[in-house]
KEBAZA-241159 format. One record per residue (C-alpha): x, y, z negated. Coordinates in steps of 0.25 Angstrom, whole numbers, plus 5000, padded with zeros to 4 digits. Example, Ala and Ser with C-alpha at 12.3 -4.5 7.8 and 13.67 -1.06 7.14 Angstrom:
REM KEBAZA-241159
    c1    c2    c3
  5049  4982  4969
  5055  4996  4971
END
This chain:
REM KEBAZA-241159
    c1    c2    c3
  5000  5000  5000
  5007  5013  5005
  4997  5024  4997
  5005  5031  4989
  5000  5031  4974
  4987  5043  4972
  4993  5054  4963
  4987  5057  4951
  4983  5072  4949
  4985  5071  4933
  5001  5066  4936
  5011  5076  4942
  5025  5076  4947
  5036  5078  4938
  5044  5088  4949
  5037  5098  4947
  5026  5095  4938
  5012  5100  4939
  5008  5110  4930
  4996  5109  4920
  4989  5097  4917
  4979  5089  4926
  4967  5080  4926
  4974  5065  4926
  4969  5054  4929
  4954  5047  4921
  4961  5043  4904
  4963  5028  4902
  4975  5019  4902
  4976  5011  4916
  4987  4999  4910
  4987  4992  4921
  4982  4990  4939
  4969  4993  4943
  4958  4985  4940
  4949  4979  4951
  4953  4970  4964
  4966  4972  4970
  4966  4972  4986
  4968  4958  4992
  4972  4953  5003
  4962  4953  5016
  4954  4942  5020
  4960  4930  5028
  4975  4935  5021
  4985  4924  5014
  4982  4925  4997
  4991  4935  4990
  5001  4928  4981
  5000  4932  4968
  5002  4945  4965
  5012  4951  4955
  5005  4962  4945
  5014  4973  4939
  5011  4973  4922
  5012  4989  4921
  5016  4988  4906
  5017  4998  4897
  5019  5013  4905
  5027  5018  4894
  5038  5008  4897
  5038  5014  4911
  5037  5029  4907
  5033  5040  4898
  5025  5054  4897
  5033  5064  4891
  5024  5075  4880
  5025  5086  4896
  5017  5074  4903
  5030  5070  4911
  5029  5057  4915
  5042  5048  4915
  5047  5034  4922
  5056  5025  4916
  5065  5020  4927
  5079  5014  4926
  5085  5028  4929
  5076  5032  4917
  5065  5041  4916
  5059  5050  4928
  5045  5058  4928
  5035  5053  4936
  5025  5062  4934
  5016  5070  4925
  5004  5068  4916
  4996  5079  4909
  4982  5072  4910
  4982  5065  4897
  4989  5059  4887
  5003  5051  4889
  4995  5037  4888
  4984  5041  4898
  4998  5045  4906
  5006  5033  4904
  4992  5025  4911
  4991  5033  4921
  5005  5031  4925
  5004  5015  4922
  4991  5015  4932
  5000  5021  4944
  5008  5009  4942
  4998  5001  4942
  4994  5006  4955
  5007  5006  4960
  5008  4991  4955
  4994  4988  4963
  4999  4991  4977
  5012  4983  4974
  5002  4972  4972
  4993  4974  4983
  5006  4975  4992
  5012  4961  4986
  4998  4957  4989
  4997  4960  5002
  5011  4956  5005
  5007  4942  5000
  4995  4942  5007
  5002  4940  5020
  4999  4955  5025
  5006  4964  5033
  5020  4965  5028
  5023  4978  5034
  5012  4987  5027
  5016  4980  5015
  5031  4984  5015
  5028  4997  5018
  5017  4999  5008
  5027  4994  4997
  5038  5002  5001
  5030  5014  5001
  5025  5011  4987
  5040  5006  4984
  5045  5020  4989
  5035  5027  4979
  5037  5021  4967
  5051  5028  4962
  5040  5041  4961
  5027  5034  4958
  5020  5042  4945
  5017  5028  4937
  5023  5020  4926
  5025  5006  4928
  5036  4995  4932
  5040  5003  4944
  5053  4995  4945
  5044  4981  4945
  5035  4988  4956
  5046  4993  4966
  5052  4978  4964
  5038  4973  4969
  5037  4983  4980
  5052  4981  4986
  5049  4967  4985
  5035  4969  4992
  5044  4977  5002
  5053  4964  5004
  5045  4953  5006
  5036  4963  5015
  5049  4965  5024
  5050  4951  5024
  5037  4945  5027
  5038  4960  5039
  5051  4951  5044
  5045  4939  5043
  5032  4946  5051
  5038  4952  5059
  5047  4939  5063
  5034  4930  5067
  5025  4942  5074
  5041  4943  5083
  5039  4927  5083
  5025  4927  5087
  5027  4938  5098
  5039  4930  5103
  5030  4917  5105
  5017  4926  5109
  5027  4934  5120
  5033  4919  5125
  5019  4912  5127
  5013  4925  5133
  5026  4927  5143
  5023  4912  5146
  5007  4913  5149
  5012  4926  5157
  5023  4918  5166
  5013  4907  5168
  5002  4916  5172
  5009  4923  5181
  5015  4908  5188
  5000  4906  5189
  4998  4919  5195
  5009  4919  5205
  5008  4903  5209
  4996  4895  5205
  4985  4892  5218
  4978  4883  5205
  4968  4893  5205
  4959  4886  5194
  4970  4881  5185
  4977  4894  5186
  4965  4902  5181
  4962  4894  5170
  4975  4896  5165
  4977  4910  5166
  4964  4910  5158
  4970  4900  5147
  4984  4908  5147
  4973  4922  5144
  4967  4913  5133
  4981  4908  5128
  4987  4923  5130
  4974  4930  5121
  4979  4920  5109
  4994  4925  5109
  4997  4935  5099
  5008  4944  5094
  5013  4951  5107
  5016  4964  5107
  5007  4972  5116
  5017  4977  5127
  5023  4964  5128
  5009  4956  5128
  5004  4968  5139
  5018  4963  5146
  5013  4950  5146
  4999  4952  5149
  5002  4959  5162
  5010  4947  5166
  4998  4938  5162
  4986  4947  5170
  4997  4949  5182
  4998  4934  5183
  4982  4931  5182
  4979  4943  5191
  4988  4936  5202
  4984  4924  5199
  4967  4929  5202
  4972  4937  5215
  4978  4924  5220
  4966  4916  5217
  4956  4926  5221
  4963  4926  5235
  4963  4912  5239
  4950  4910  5234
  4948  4921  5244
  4955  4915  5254
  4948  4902  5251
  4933  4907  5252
  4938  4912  5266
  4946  4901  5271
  4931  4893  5265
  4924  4903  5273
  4932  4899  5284
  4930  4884  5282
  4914  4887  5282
  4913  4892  5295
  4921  4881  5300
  4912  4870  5293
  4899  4877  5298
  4907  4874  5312
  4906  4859  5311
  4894  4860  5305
  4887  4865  5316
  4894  4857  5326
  4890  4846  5315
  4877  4847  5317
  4877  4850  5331
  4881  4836  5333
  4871  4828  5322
  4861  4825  5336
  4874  4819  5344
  4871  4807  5349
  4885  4803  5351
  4889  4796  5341
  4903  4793  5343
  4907  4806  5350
  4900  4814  5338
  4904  4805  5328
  4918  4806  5331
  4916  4823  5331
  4909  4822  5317
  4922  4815  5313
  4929  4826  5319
  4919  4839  5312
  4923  4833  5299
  4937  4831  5300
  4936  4847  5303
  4928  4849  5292
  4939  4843  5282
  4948  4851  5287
  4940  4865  5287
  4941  4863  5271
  4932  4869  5261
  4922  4881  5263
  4917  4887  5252
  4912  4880  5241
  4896  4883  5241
  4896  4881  5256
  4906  4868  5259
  4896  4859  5252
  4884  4864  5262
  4892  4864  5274
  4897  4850  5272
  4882  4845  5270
  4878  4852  5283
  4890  4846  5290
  4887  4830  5285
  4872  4833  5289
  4876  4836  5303
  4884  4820  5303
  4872  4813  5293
  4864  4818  5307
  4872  4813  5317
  4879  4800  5309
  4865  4796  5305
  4859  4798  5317
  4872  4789  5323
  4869  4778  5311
  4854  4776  5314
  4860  4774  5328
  4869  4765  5326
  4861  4757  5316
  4852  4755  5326
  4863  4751  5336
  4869  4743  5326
  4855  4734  5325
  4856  4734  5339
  4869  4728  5339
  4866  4719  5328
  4856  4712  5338
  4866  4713  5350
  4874  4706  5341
  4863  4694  5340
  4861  4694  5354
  4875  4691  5359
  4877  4680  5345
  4865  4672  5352
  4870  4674  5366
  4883  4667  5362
  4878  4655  5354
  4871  4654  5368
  4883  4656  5377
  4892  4649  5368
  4882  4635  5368
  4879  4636  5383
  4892  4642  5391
  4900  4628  5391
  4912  4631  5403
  4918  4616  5399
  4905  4610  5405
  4900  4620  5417
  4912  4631  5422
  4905  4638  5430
  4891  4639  5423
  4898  4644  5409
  4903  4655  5419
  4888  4660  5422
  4884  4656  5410
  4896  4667  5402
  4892  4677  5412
  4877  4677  5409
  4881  4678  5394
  4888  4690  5397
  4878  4697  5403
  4869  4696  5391
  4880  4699  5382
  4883  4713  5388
  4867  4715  5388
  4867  4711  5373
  4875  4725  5370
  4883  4729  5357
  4884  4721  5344
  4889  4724  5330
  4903  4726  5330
  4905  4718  5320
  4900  4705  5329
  4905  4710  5341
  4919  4703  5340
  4913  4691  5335
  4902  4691  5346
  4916  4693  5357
  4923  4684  5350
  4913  4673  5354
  4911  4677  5370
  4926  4678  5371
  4926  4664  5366
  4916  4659  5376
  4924  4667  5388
  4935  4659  5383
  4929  4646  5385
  4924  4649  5399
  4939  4654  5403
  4945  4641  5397
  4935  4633  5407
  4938  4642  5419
  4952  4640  5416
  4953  4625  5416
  4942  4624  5427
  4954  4633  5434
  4965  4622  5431
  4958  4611  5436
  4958  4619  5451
  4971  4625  5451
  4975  4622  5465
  4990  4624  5460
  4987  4612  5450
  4981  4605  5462
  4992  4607  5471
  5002  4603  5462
  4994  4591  5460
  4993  4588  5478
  5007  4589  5476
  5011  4579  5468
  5004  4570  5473
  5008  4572  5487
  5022  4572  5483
  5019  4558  5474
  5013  4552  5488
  5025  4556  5498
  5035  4552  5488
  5027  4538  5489
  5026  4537  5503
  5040  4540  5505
  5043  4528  5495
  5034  4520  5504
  5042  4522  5514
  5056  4518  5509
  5049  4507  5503
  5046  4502  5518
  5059  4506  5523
  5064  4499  5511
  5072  4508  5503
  5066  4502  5490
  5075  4512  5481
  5070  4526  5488
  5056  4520  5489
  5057  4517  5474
  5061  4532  5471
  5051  4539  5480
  5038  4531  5472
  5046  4535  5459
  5044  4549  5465
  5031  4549  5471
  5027  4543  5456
  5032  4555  5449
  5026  4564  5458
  5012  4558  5458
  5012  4557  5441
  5015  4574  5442
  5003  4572  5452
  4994  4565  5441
  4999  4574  5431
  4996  4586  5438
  4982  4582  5442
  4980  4579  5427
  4983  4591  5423
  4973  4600  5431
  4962  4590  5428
  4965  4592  5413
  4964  4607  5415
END
């Protein structure tokens, strides 16, 4: 507490002294404080330690009033006046003086108090040097000596717990000053680089959150900081703004291009060409892919008008080839029964020339049958190649059996086996036994490669 002790109109100086009496204070001894409730310390504070109250004694051990009103201090330098009294008699003095130390004493308390209550250690140095600086003149009889021990050691442990302050709000604003420097930088990498557009707002928003809990930064420093932070954000909103921009016109773009295919889409839903429009359906939506997205509360219409436009002409195609496909299927039982048939009657081994007219006339009313399932159609094949085959095995062998070179070959022989004998006749008559002998040897050879070759066009 700074405020200097009231004066009281009854007590005067000693240099000069007031002339004449005057009205003192209300009569009756004060021995000790104050009565009443001492101030304590404000809600939510830590609890004062105990506090240590100043016994004021007897006030004649501390001074006197001498028979002119004079009143002296005993000190260890001995006596000095403090003031005077001349408003009633030395005992009403002597309290009087004892109840300004005991006011003196009541600040000293209330500042131990305060400094125990975890207050501010600043204010309380001051306040307690100030009262400590007034004490060698204070107009009051007490322990002063006690008191300035108390004060200067008020003034100490104030210093201290000010250090000690004034070392964790260095430490917090240290910490504070880091972790705000570090939300800047990563703002400001967010605001430079990052296209993650969602991700990077909500971060900015969490390092704002974060940023509002940090405390202890000096404010030039933290308006340092903050420029760095709303710099960074600002960038990082500019950027997003234009190329969501340039999106919505790059989608605008895309929806004018899908409203092309759409409408030559649906300009093709009546073809009747199925292969030709289904092939240039294939083709629309490959360009649709590619166009990409147009804007969000338009793609998903656009797309349904486009599909519309095939489930017209596809459906159209289907119900088509649903009816082509039972069409088929009966083809398909058609040309089944027409090859039990041919199968059992066309015999080529037994009647050449018959199977012949016979495969043709099948032929004819298979092409006539039409198309089949493709799934039996390489069966269905299958099974006419196989009759084909038998036909072409009997032409062959029919062919064997009248090759004229086999049947030459055959002429020949034999010829060759008959001179060859008539020529051994002949030596046998002229009788050259030996040479007759060779020439049948001969013309035997020649006549078994005759009945060999004979045989072998009749086994053909």
């Amino acid at each position: 507490m700074s405020t200097p002790t009231p004066k009281d109109p009854s007590v005067t100086p000693t240099s000069p002294p007031r002339p004449g009496p005057r009205p003192g204070p209300r009569p009756g001894p004060r021995p000790g404080p104050r009565p009443g409730p001492r101030p304590g310390p404000t809600a939510g504070a830590h609890p004062p330690v105990a506090v240590h109250h100043v016994e004021l004694g007897d006030p004649h051990a501390f001074g006197r009033i001498d028979e002119d009103g004079t009143v002296w201090r005993k000190t260890a330098d001995g006596e000095r006046p403090i003031g005077s009294w001349q408003a009633g008699t030395v005992e009403e003095g002597m309290a009087h003086f004892a109840r300004k130390f005991a006011d003196l004493a009541t600040e000293t308390e209330i500042l131990e108090e305060r400094l125990d209550a975890a207050g501010d250690p600043g204010k309380t140095q001051e306040a307690a040097a100030h009262l400590l600086e007034q004490l060698p003149d204070a107009a009051a009889l007490g322990d002063l000596d006690g008191l300035a021990k108390r004060l200067t050691s008020i003034v100490e442990r104030a210093g201290t717990r000010t250090g000690e302050a004034v070392a964790h709000h260095d430490a917090v604003r240290t910490e504070s000053l880091t972790r705000k420097d570090e939300l800047a930088t990563e703002a400001e990498a967010i605001g430079a680089e990052s296209t993650q557009w969602k991700h990077g707002g909500d971060r900015l928003r969490a390092i704002l959150e974060e940023w509002k809990t940090i405390k202890g930064v000096d404010r030039k420093a933290d308006d340092a900081l903050w420029k760095r932070y709303s710099r960074a954000r600002d960038a990082f909103n500019r950027r997003r703004g234009a190329h969501f921009a340039e999106l919505d016109r790059e989608r605008a773009v895309v929806k004018a291009r899908k409203e092309e295919l759409i409408a030559e889409a649906e300009a093709l839903s009546g073809s009747t060409d199925w292969a030709q429009t289904a092939a240039r359906y294939r083709d629309l939506l490959t360009q649709w892919k590619a166009a990409g997205r147009a804007p969000r509360d338009a793609d998903d219409a656009l797309w349904a008008r486009f599909k519309a436009a095939q489930d017209v002409f596809f459906g159209a195609r289907n119900a088509v080839n649903s009816e082509r496909d039972a069409e088929f299927e009966k083809n398909g039982e058609a040309k089944a029964a027409l090859l039990d048939e041919a199968e059992k009657t066309i015999r080529p081994a037994d009647d050449l020339e018959a199977a012949r007219r016979a495969f043709r006339t099948f032929r004819d009313r298979w092409e006539e049958i039409g198309m089949v399932p493709r799934d039996k159609m390489s069966v269905l094949e299958g099974r006419v190649r196989a009759l084909e085959k038998r036909i072409r095995e009997a032409e062959d062998s029919a062919w064997q059996r009248t090759d004229p070179e086999a049947l030459a070959r055959v002429a020949q022989f034999a010829e060759r086996a008959a001179k060859l004998t008539e020529q051994a006749d002949k030596a046998a008559a002229a009788g050259k036994d030996k040479q007759a002998a060779d020439l049948r040897a001969q013309a035997t050879q020649w006549d078994e490669w005759a009945q060999a070759a004979k045989s072998a066009v009749n086994d053909r």
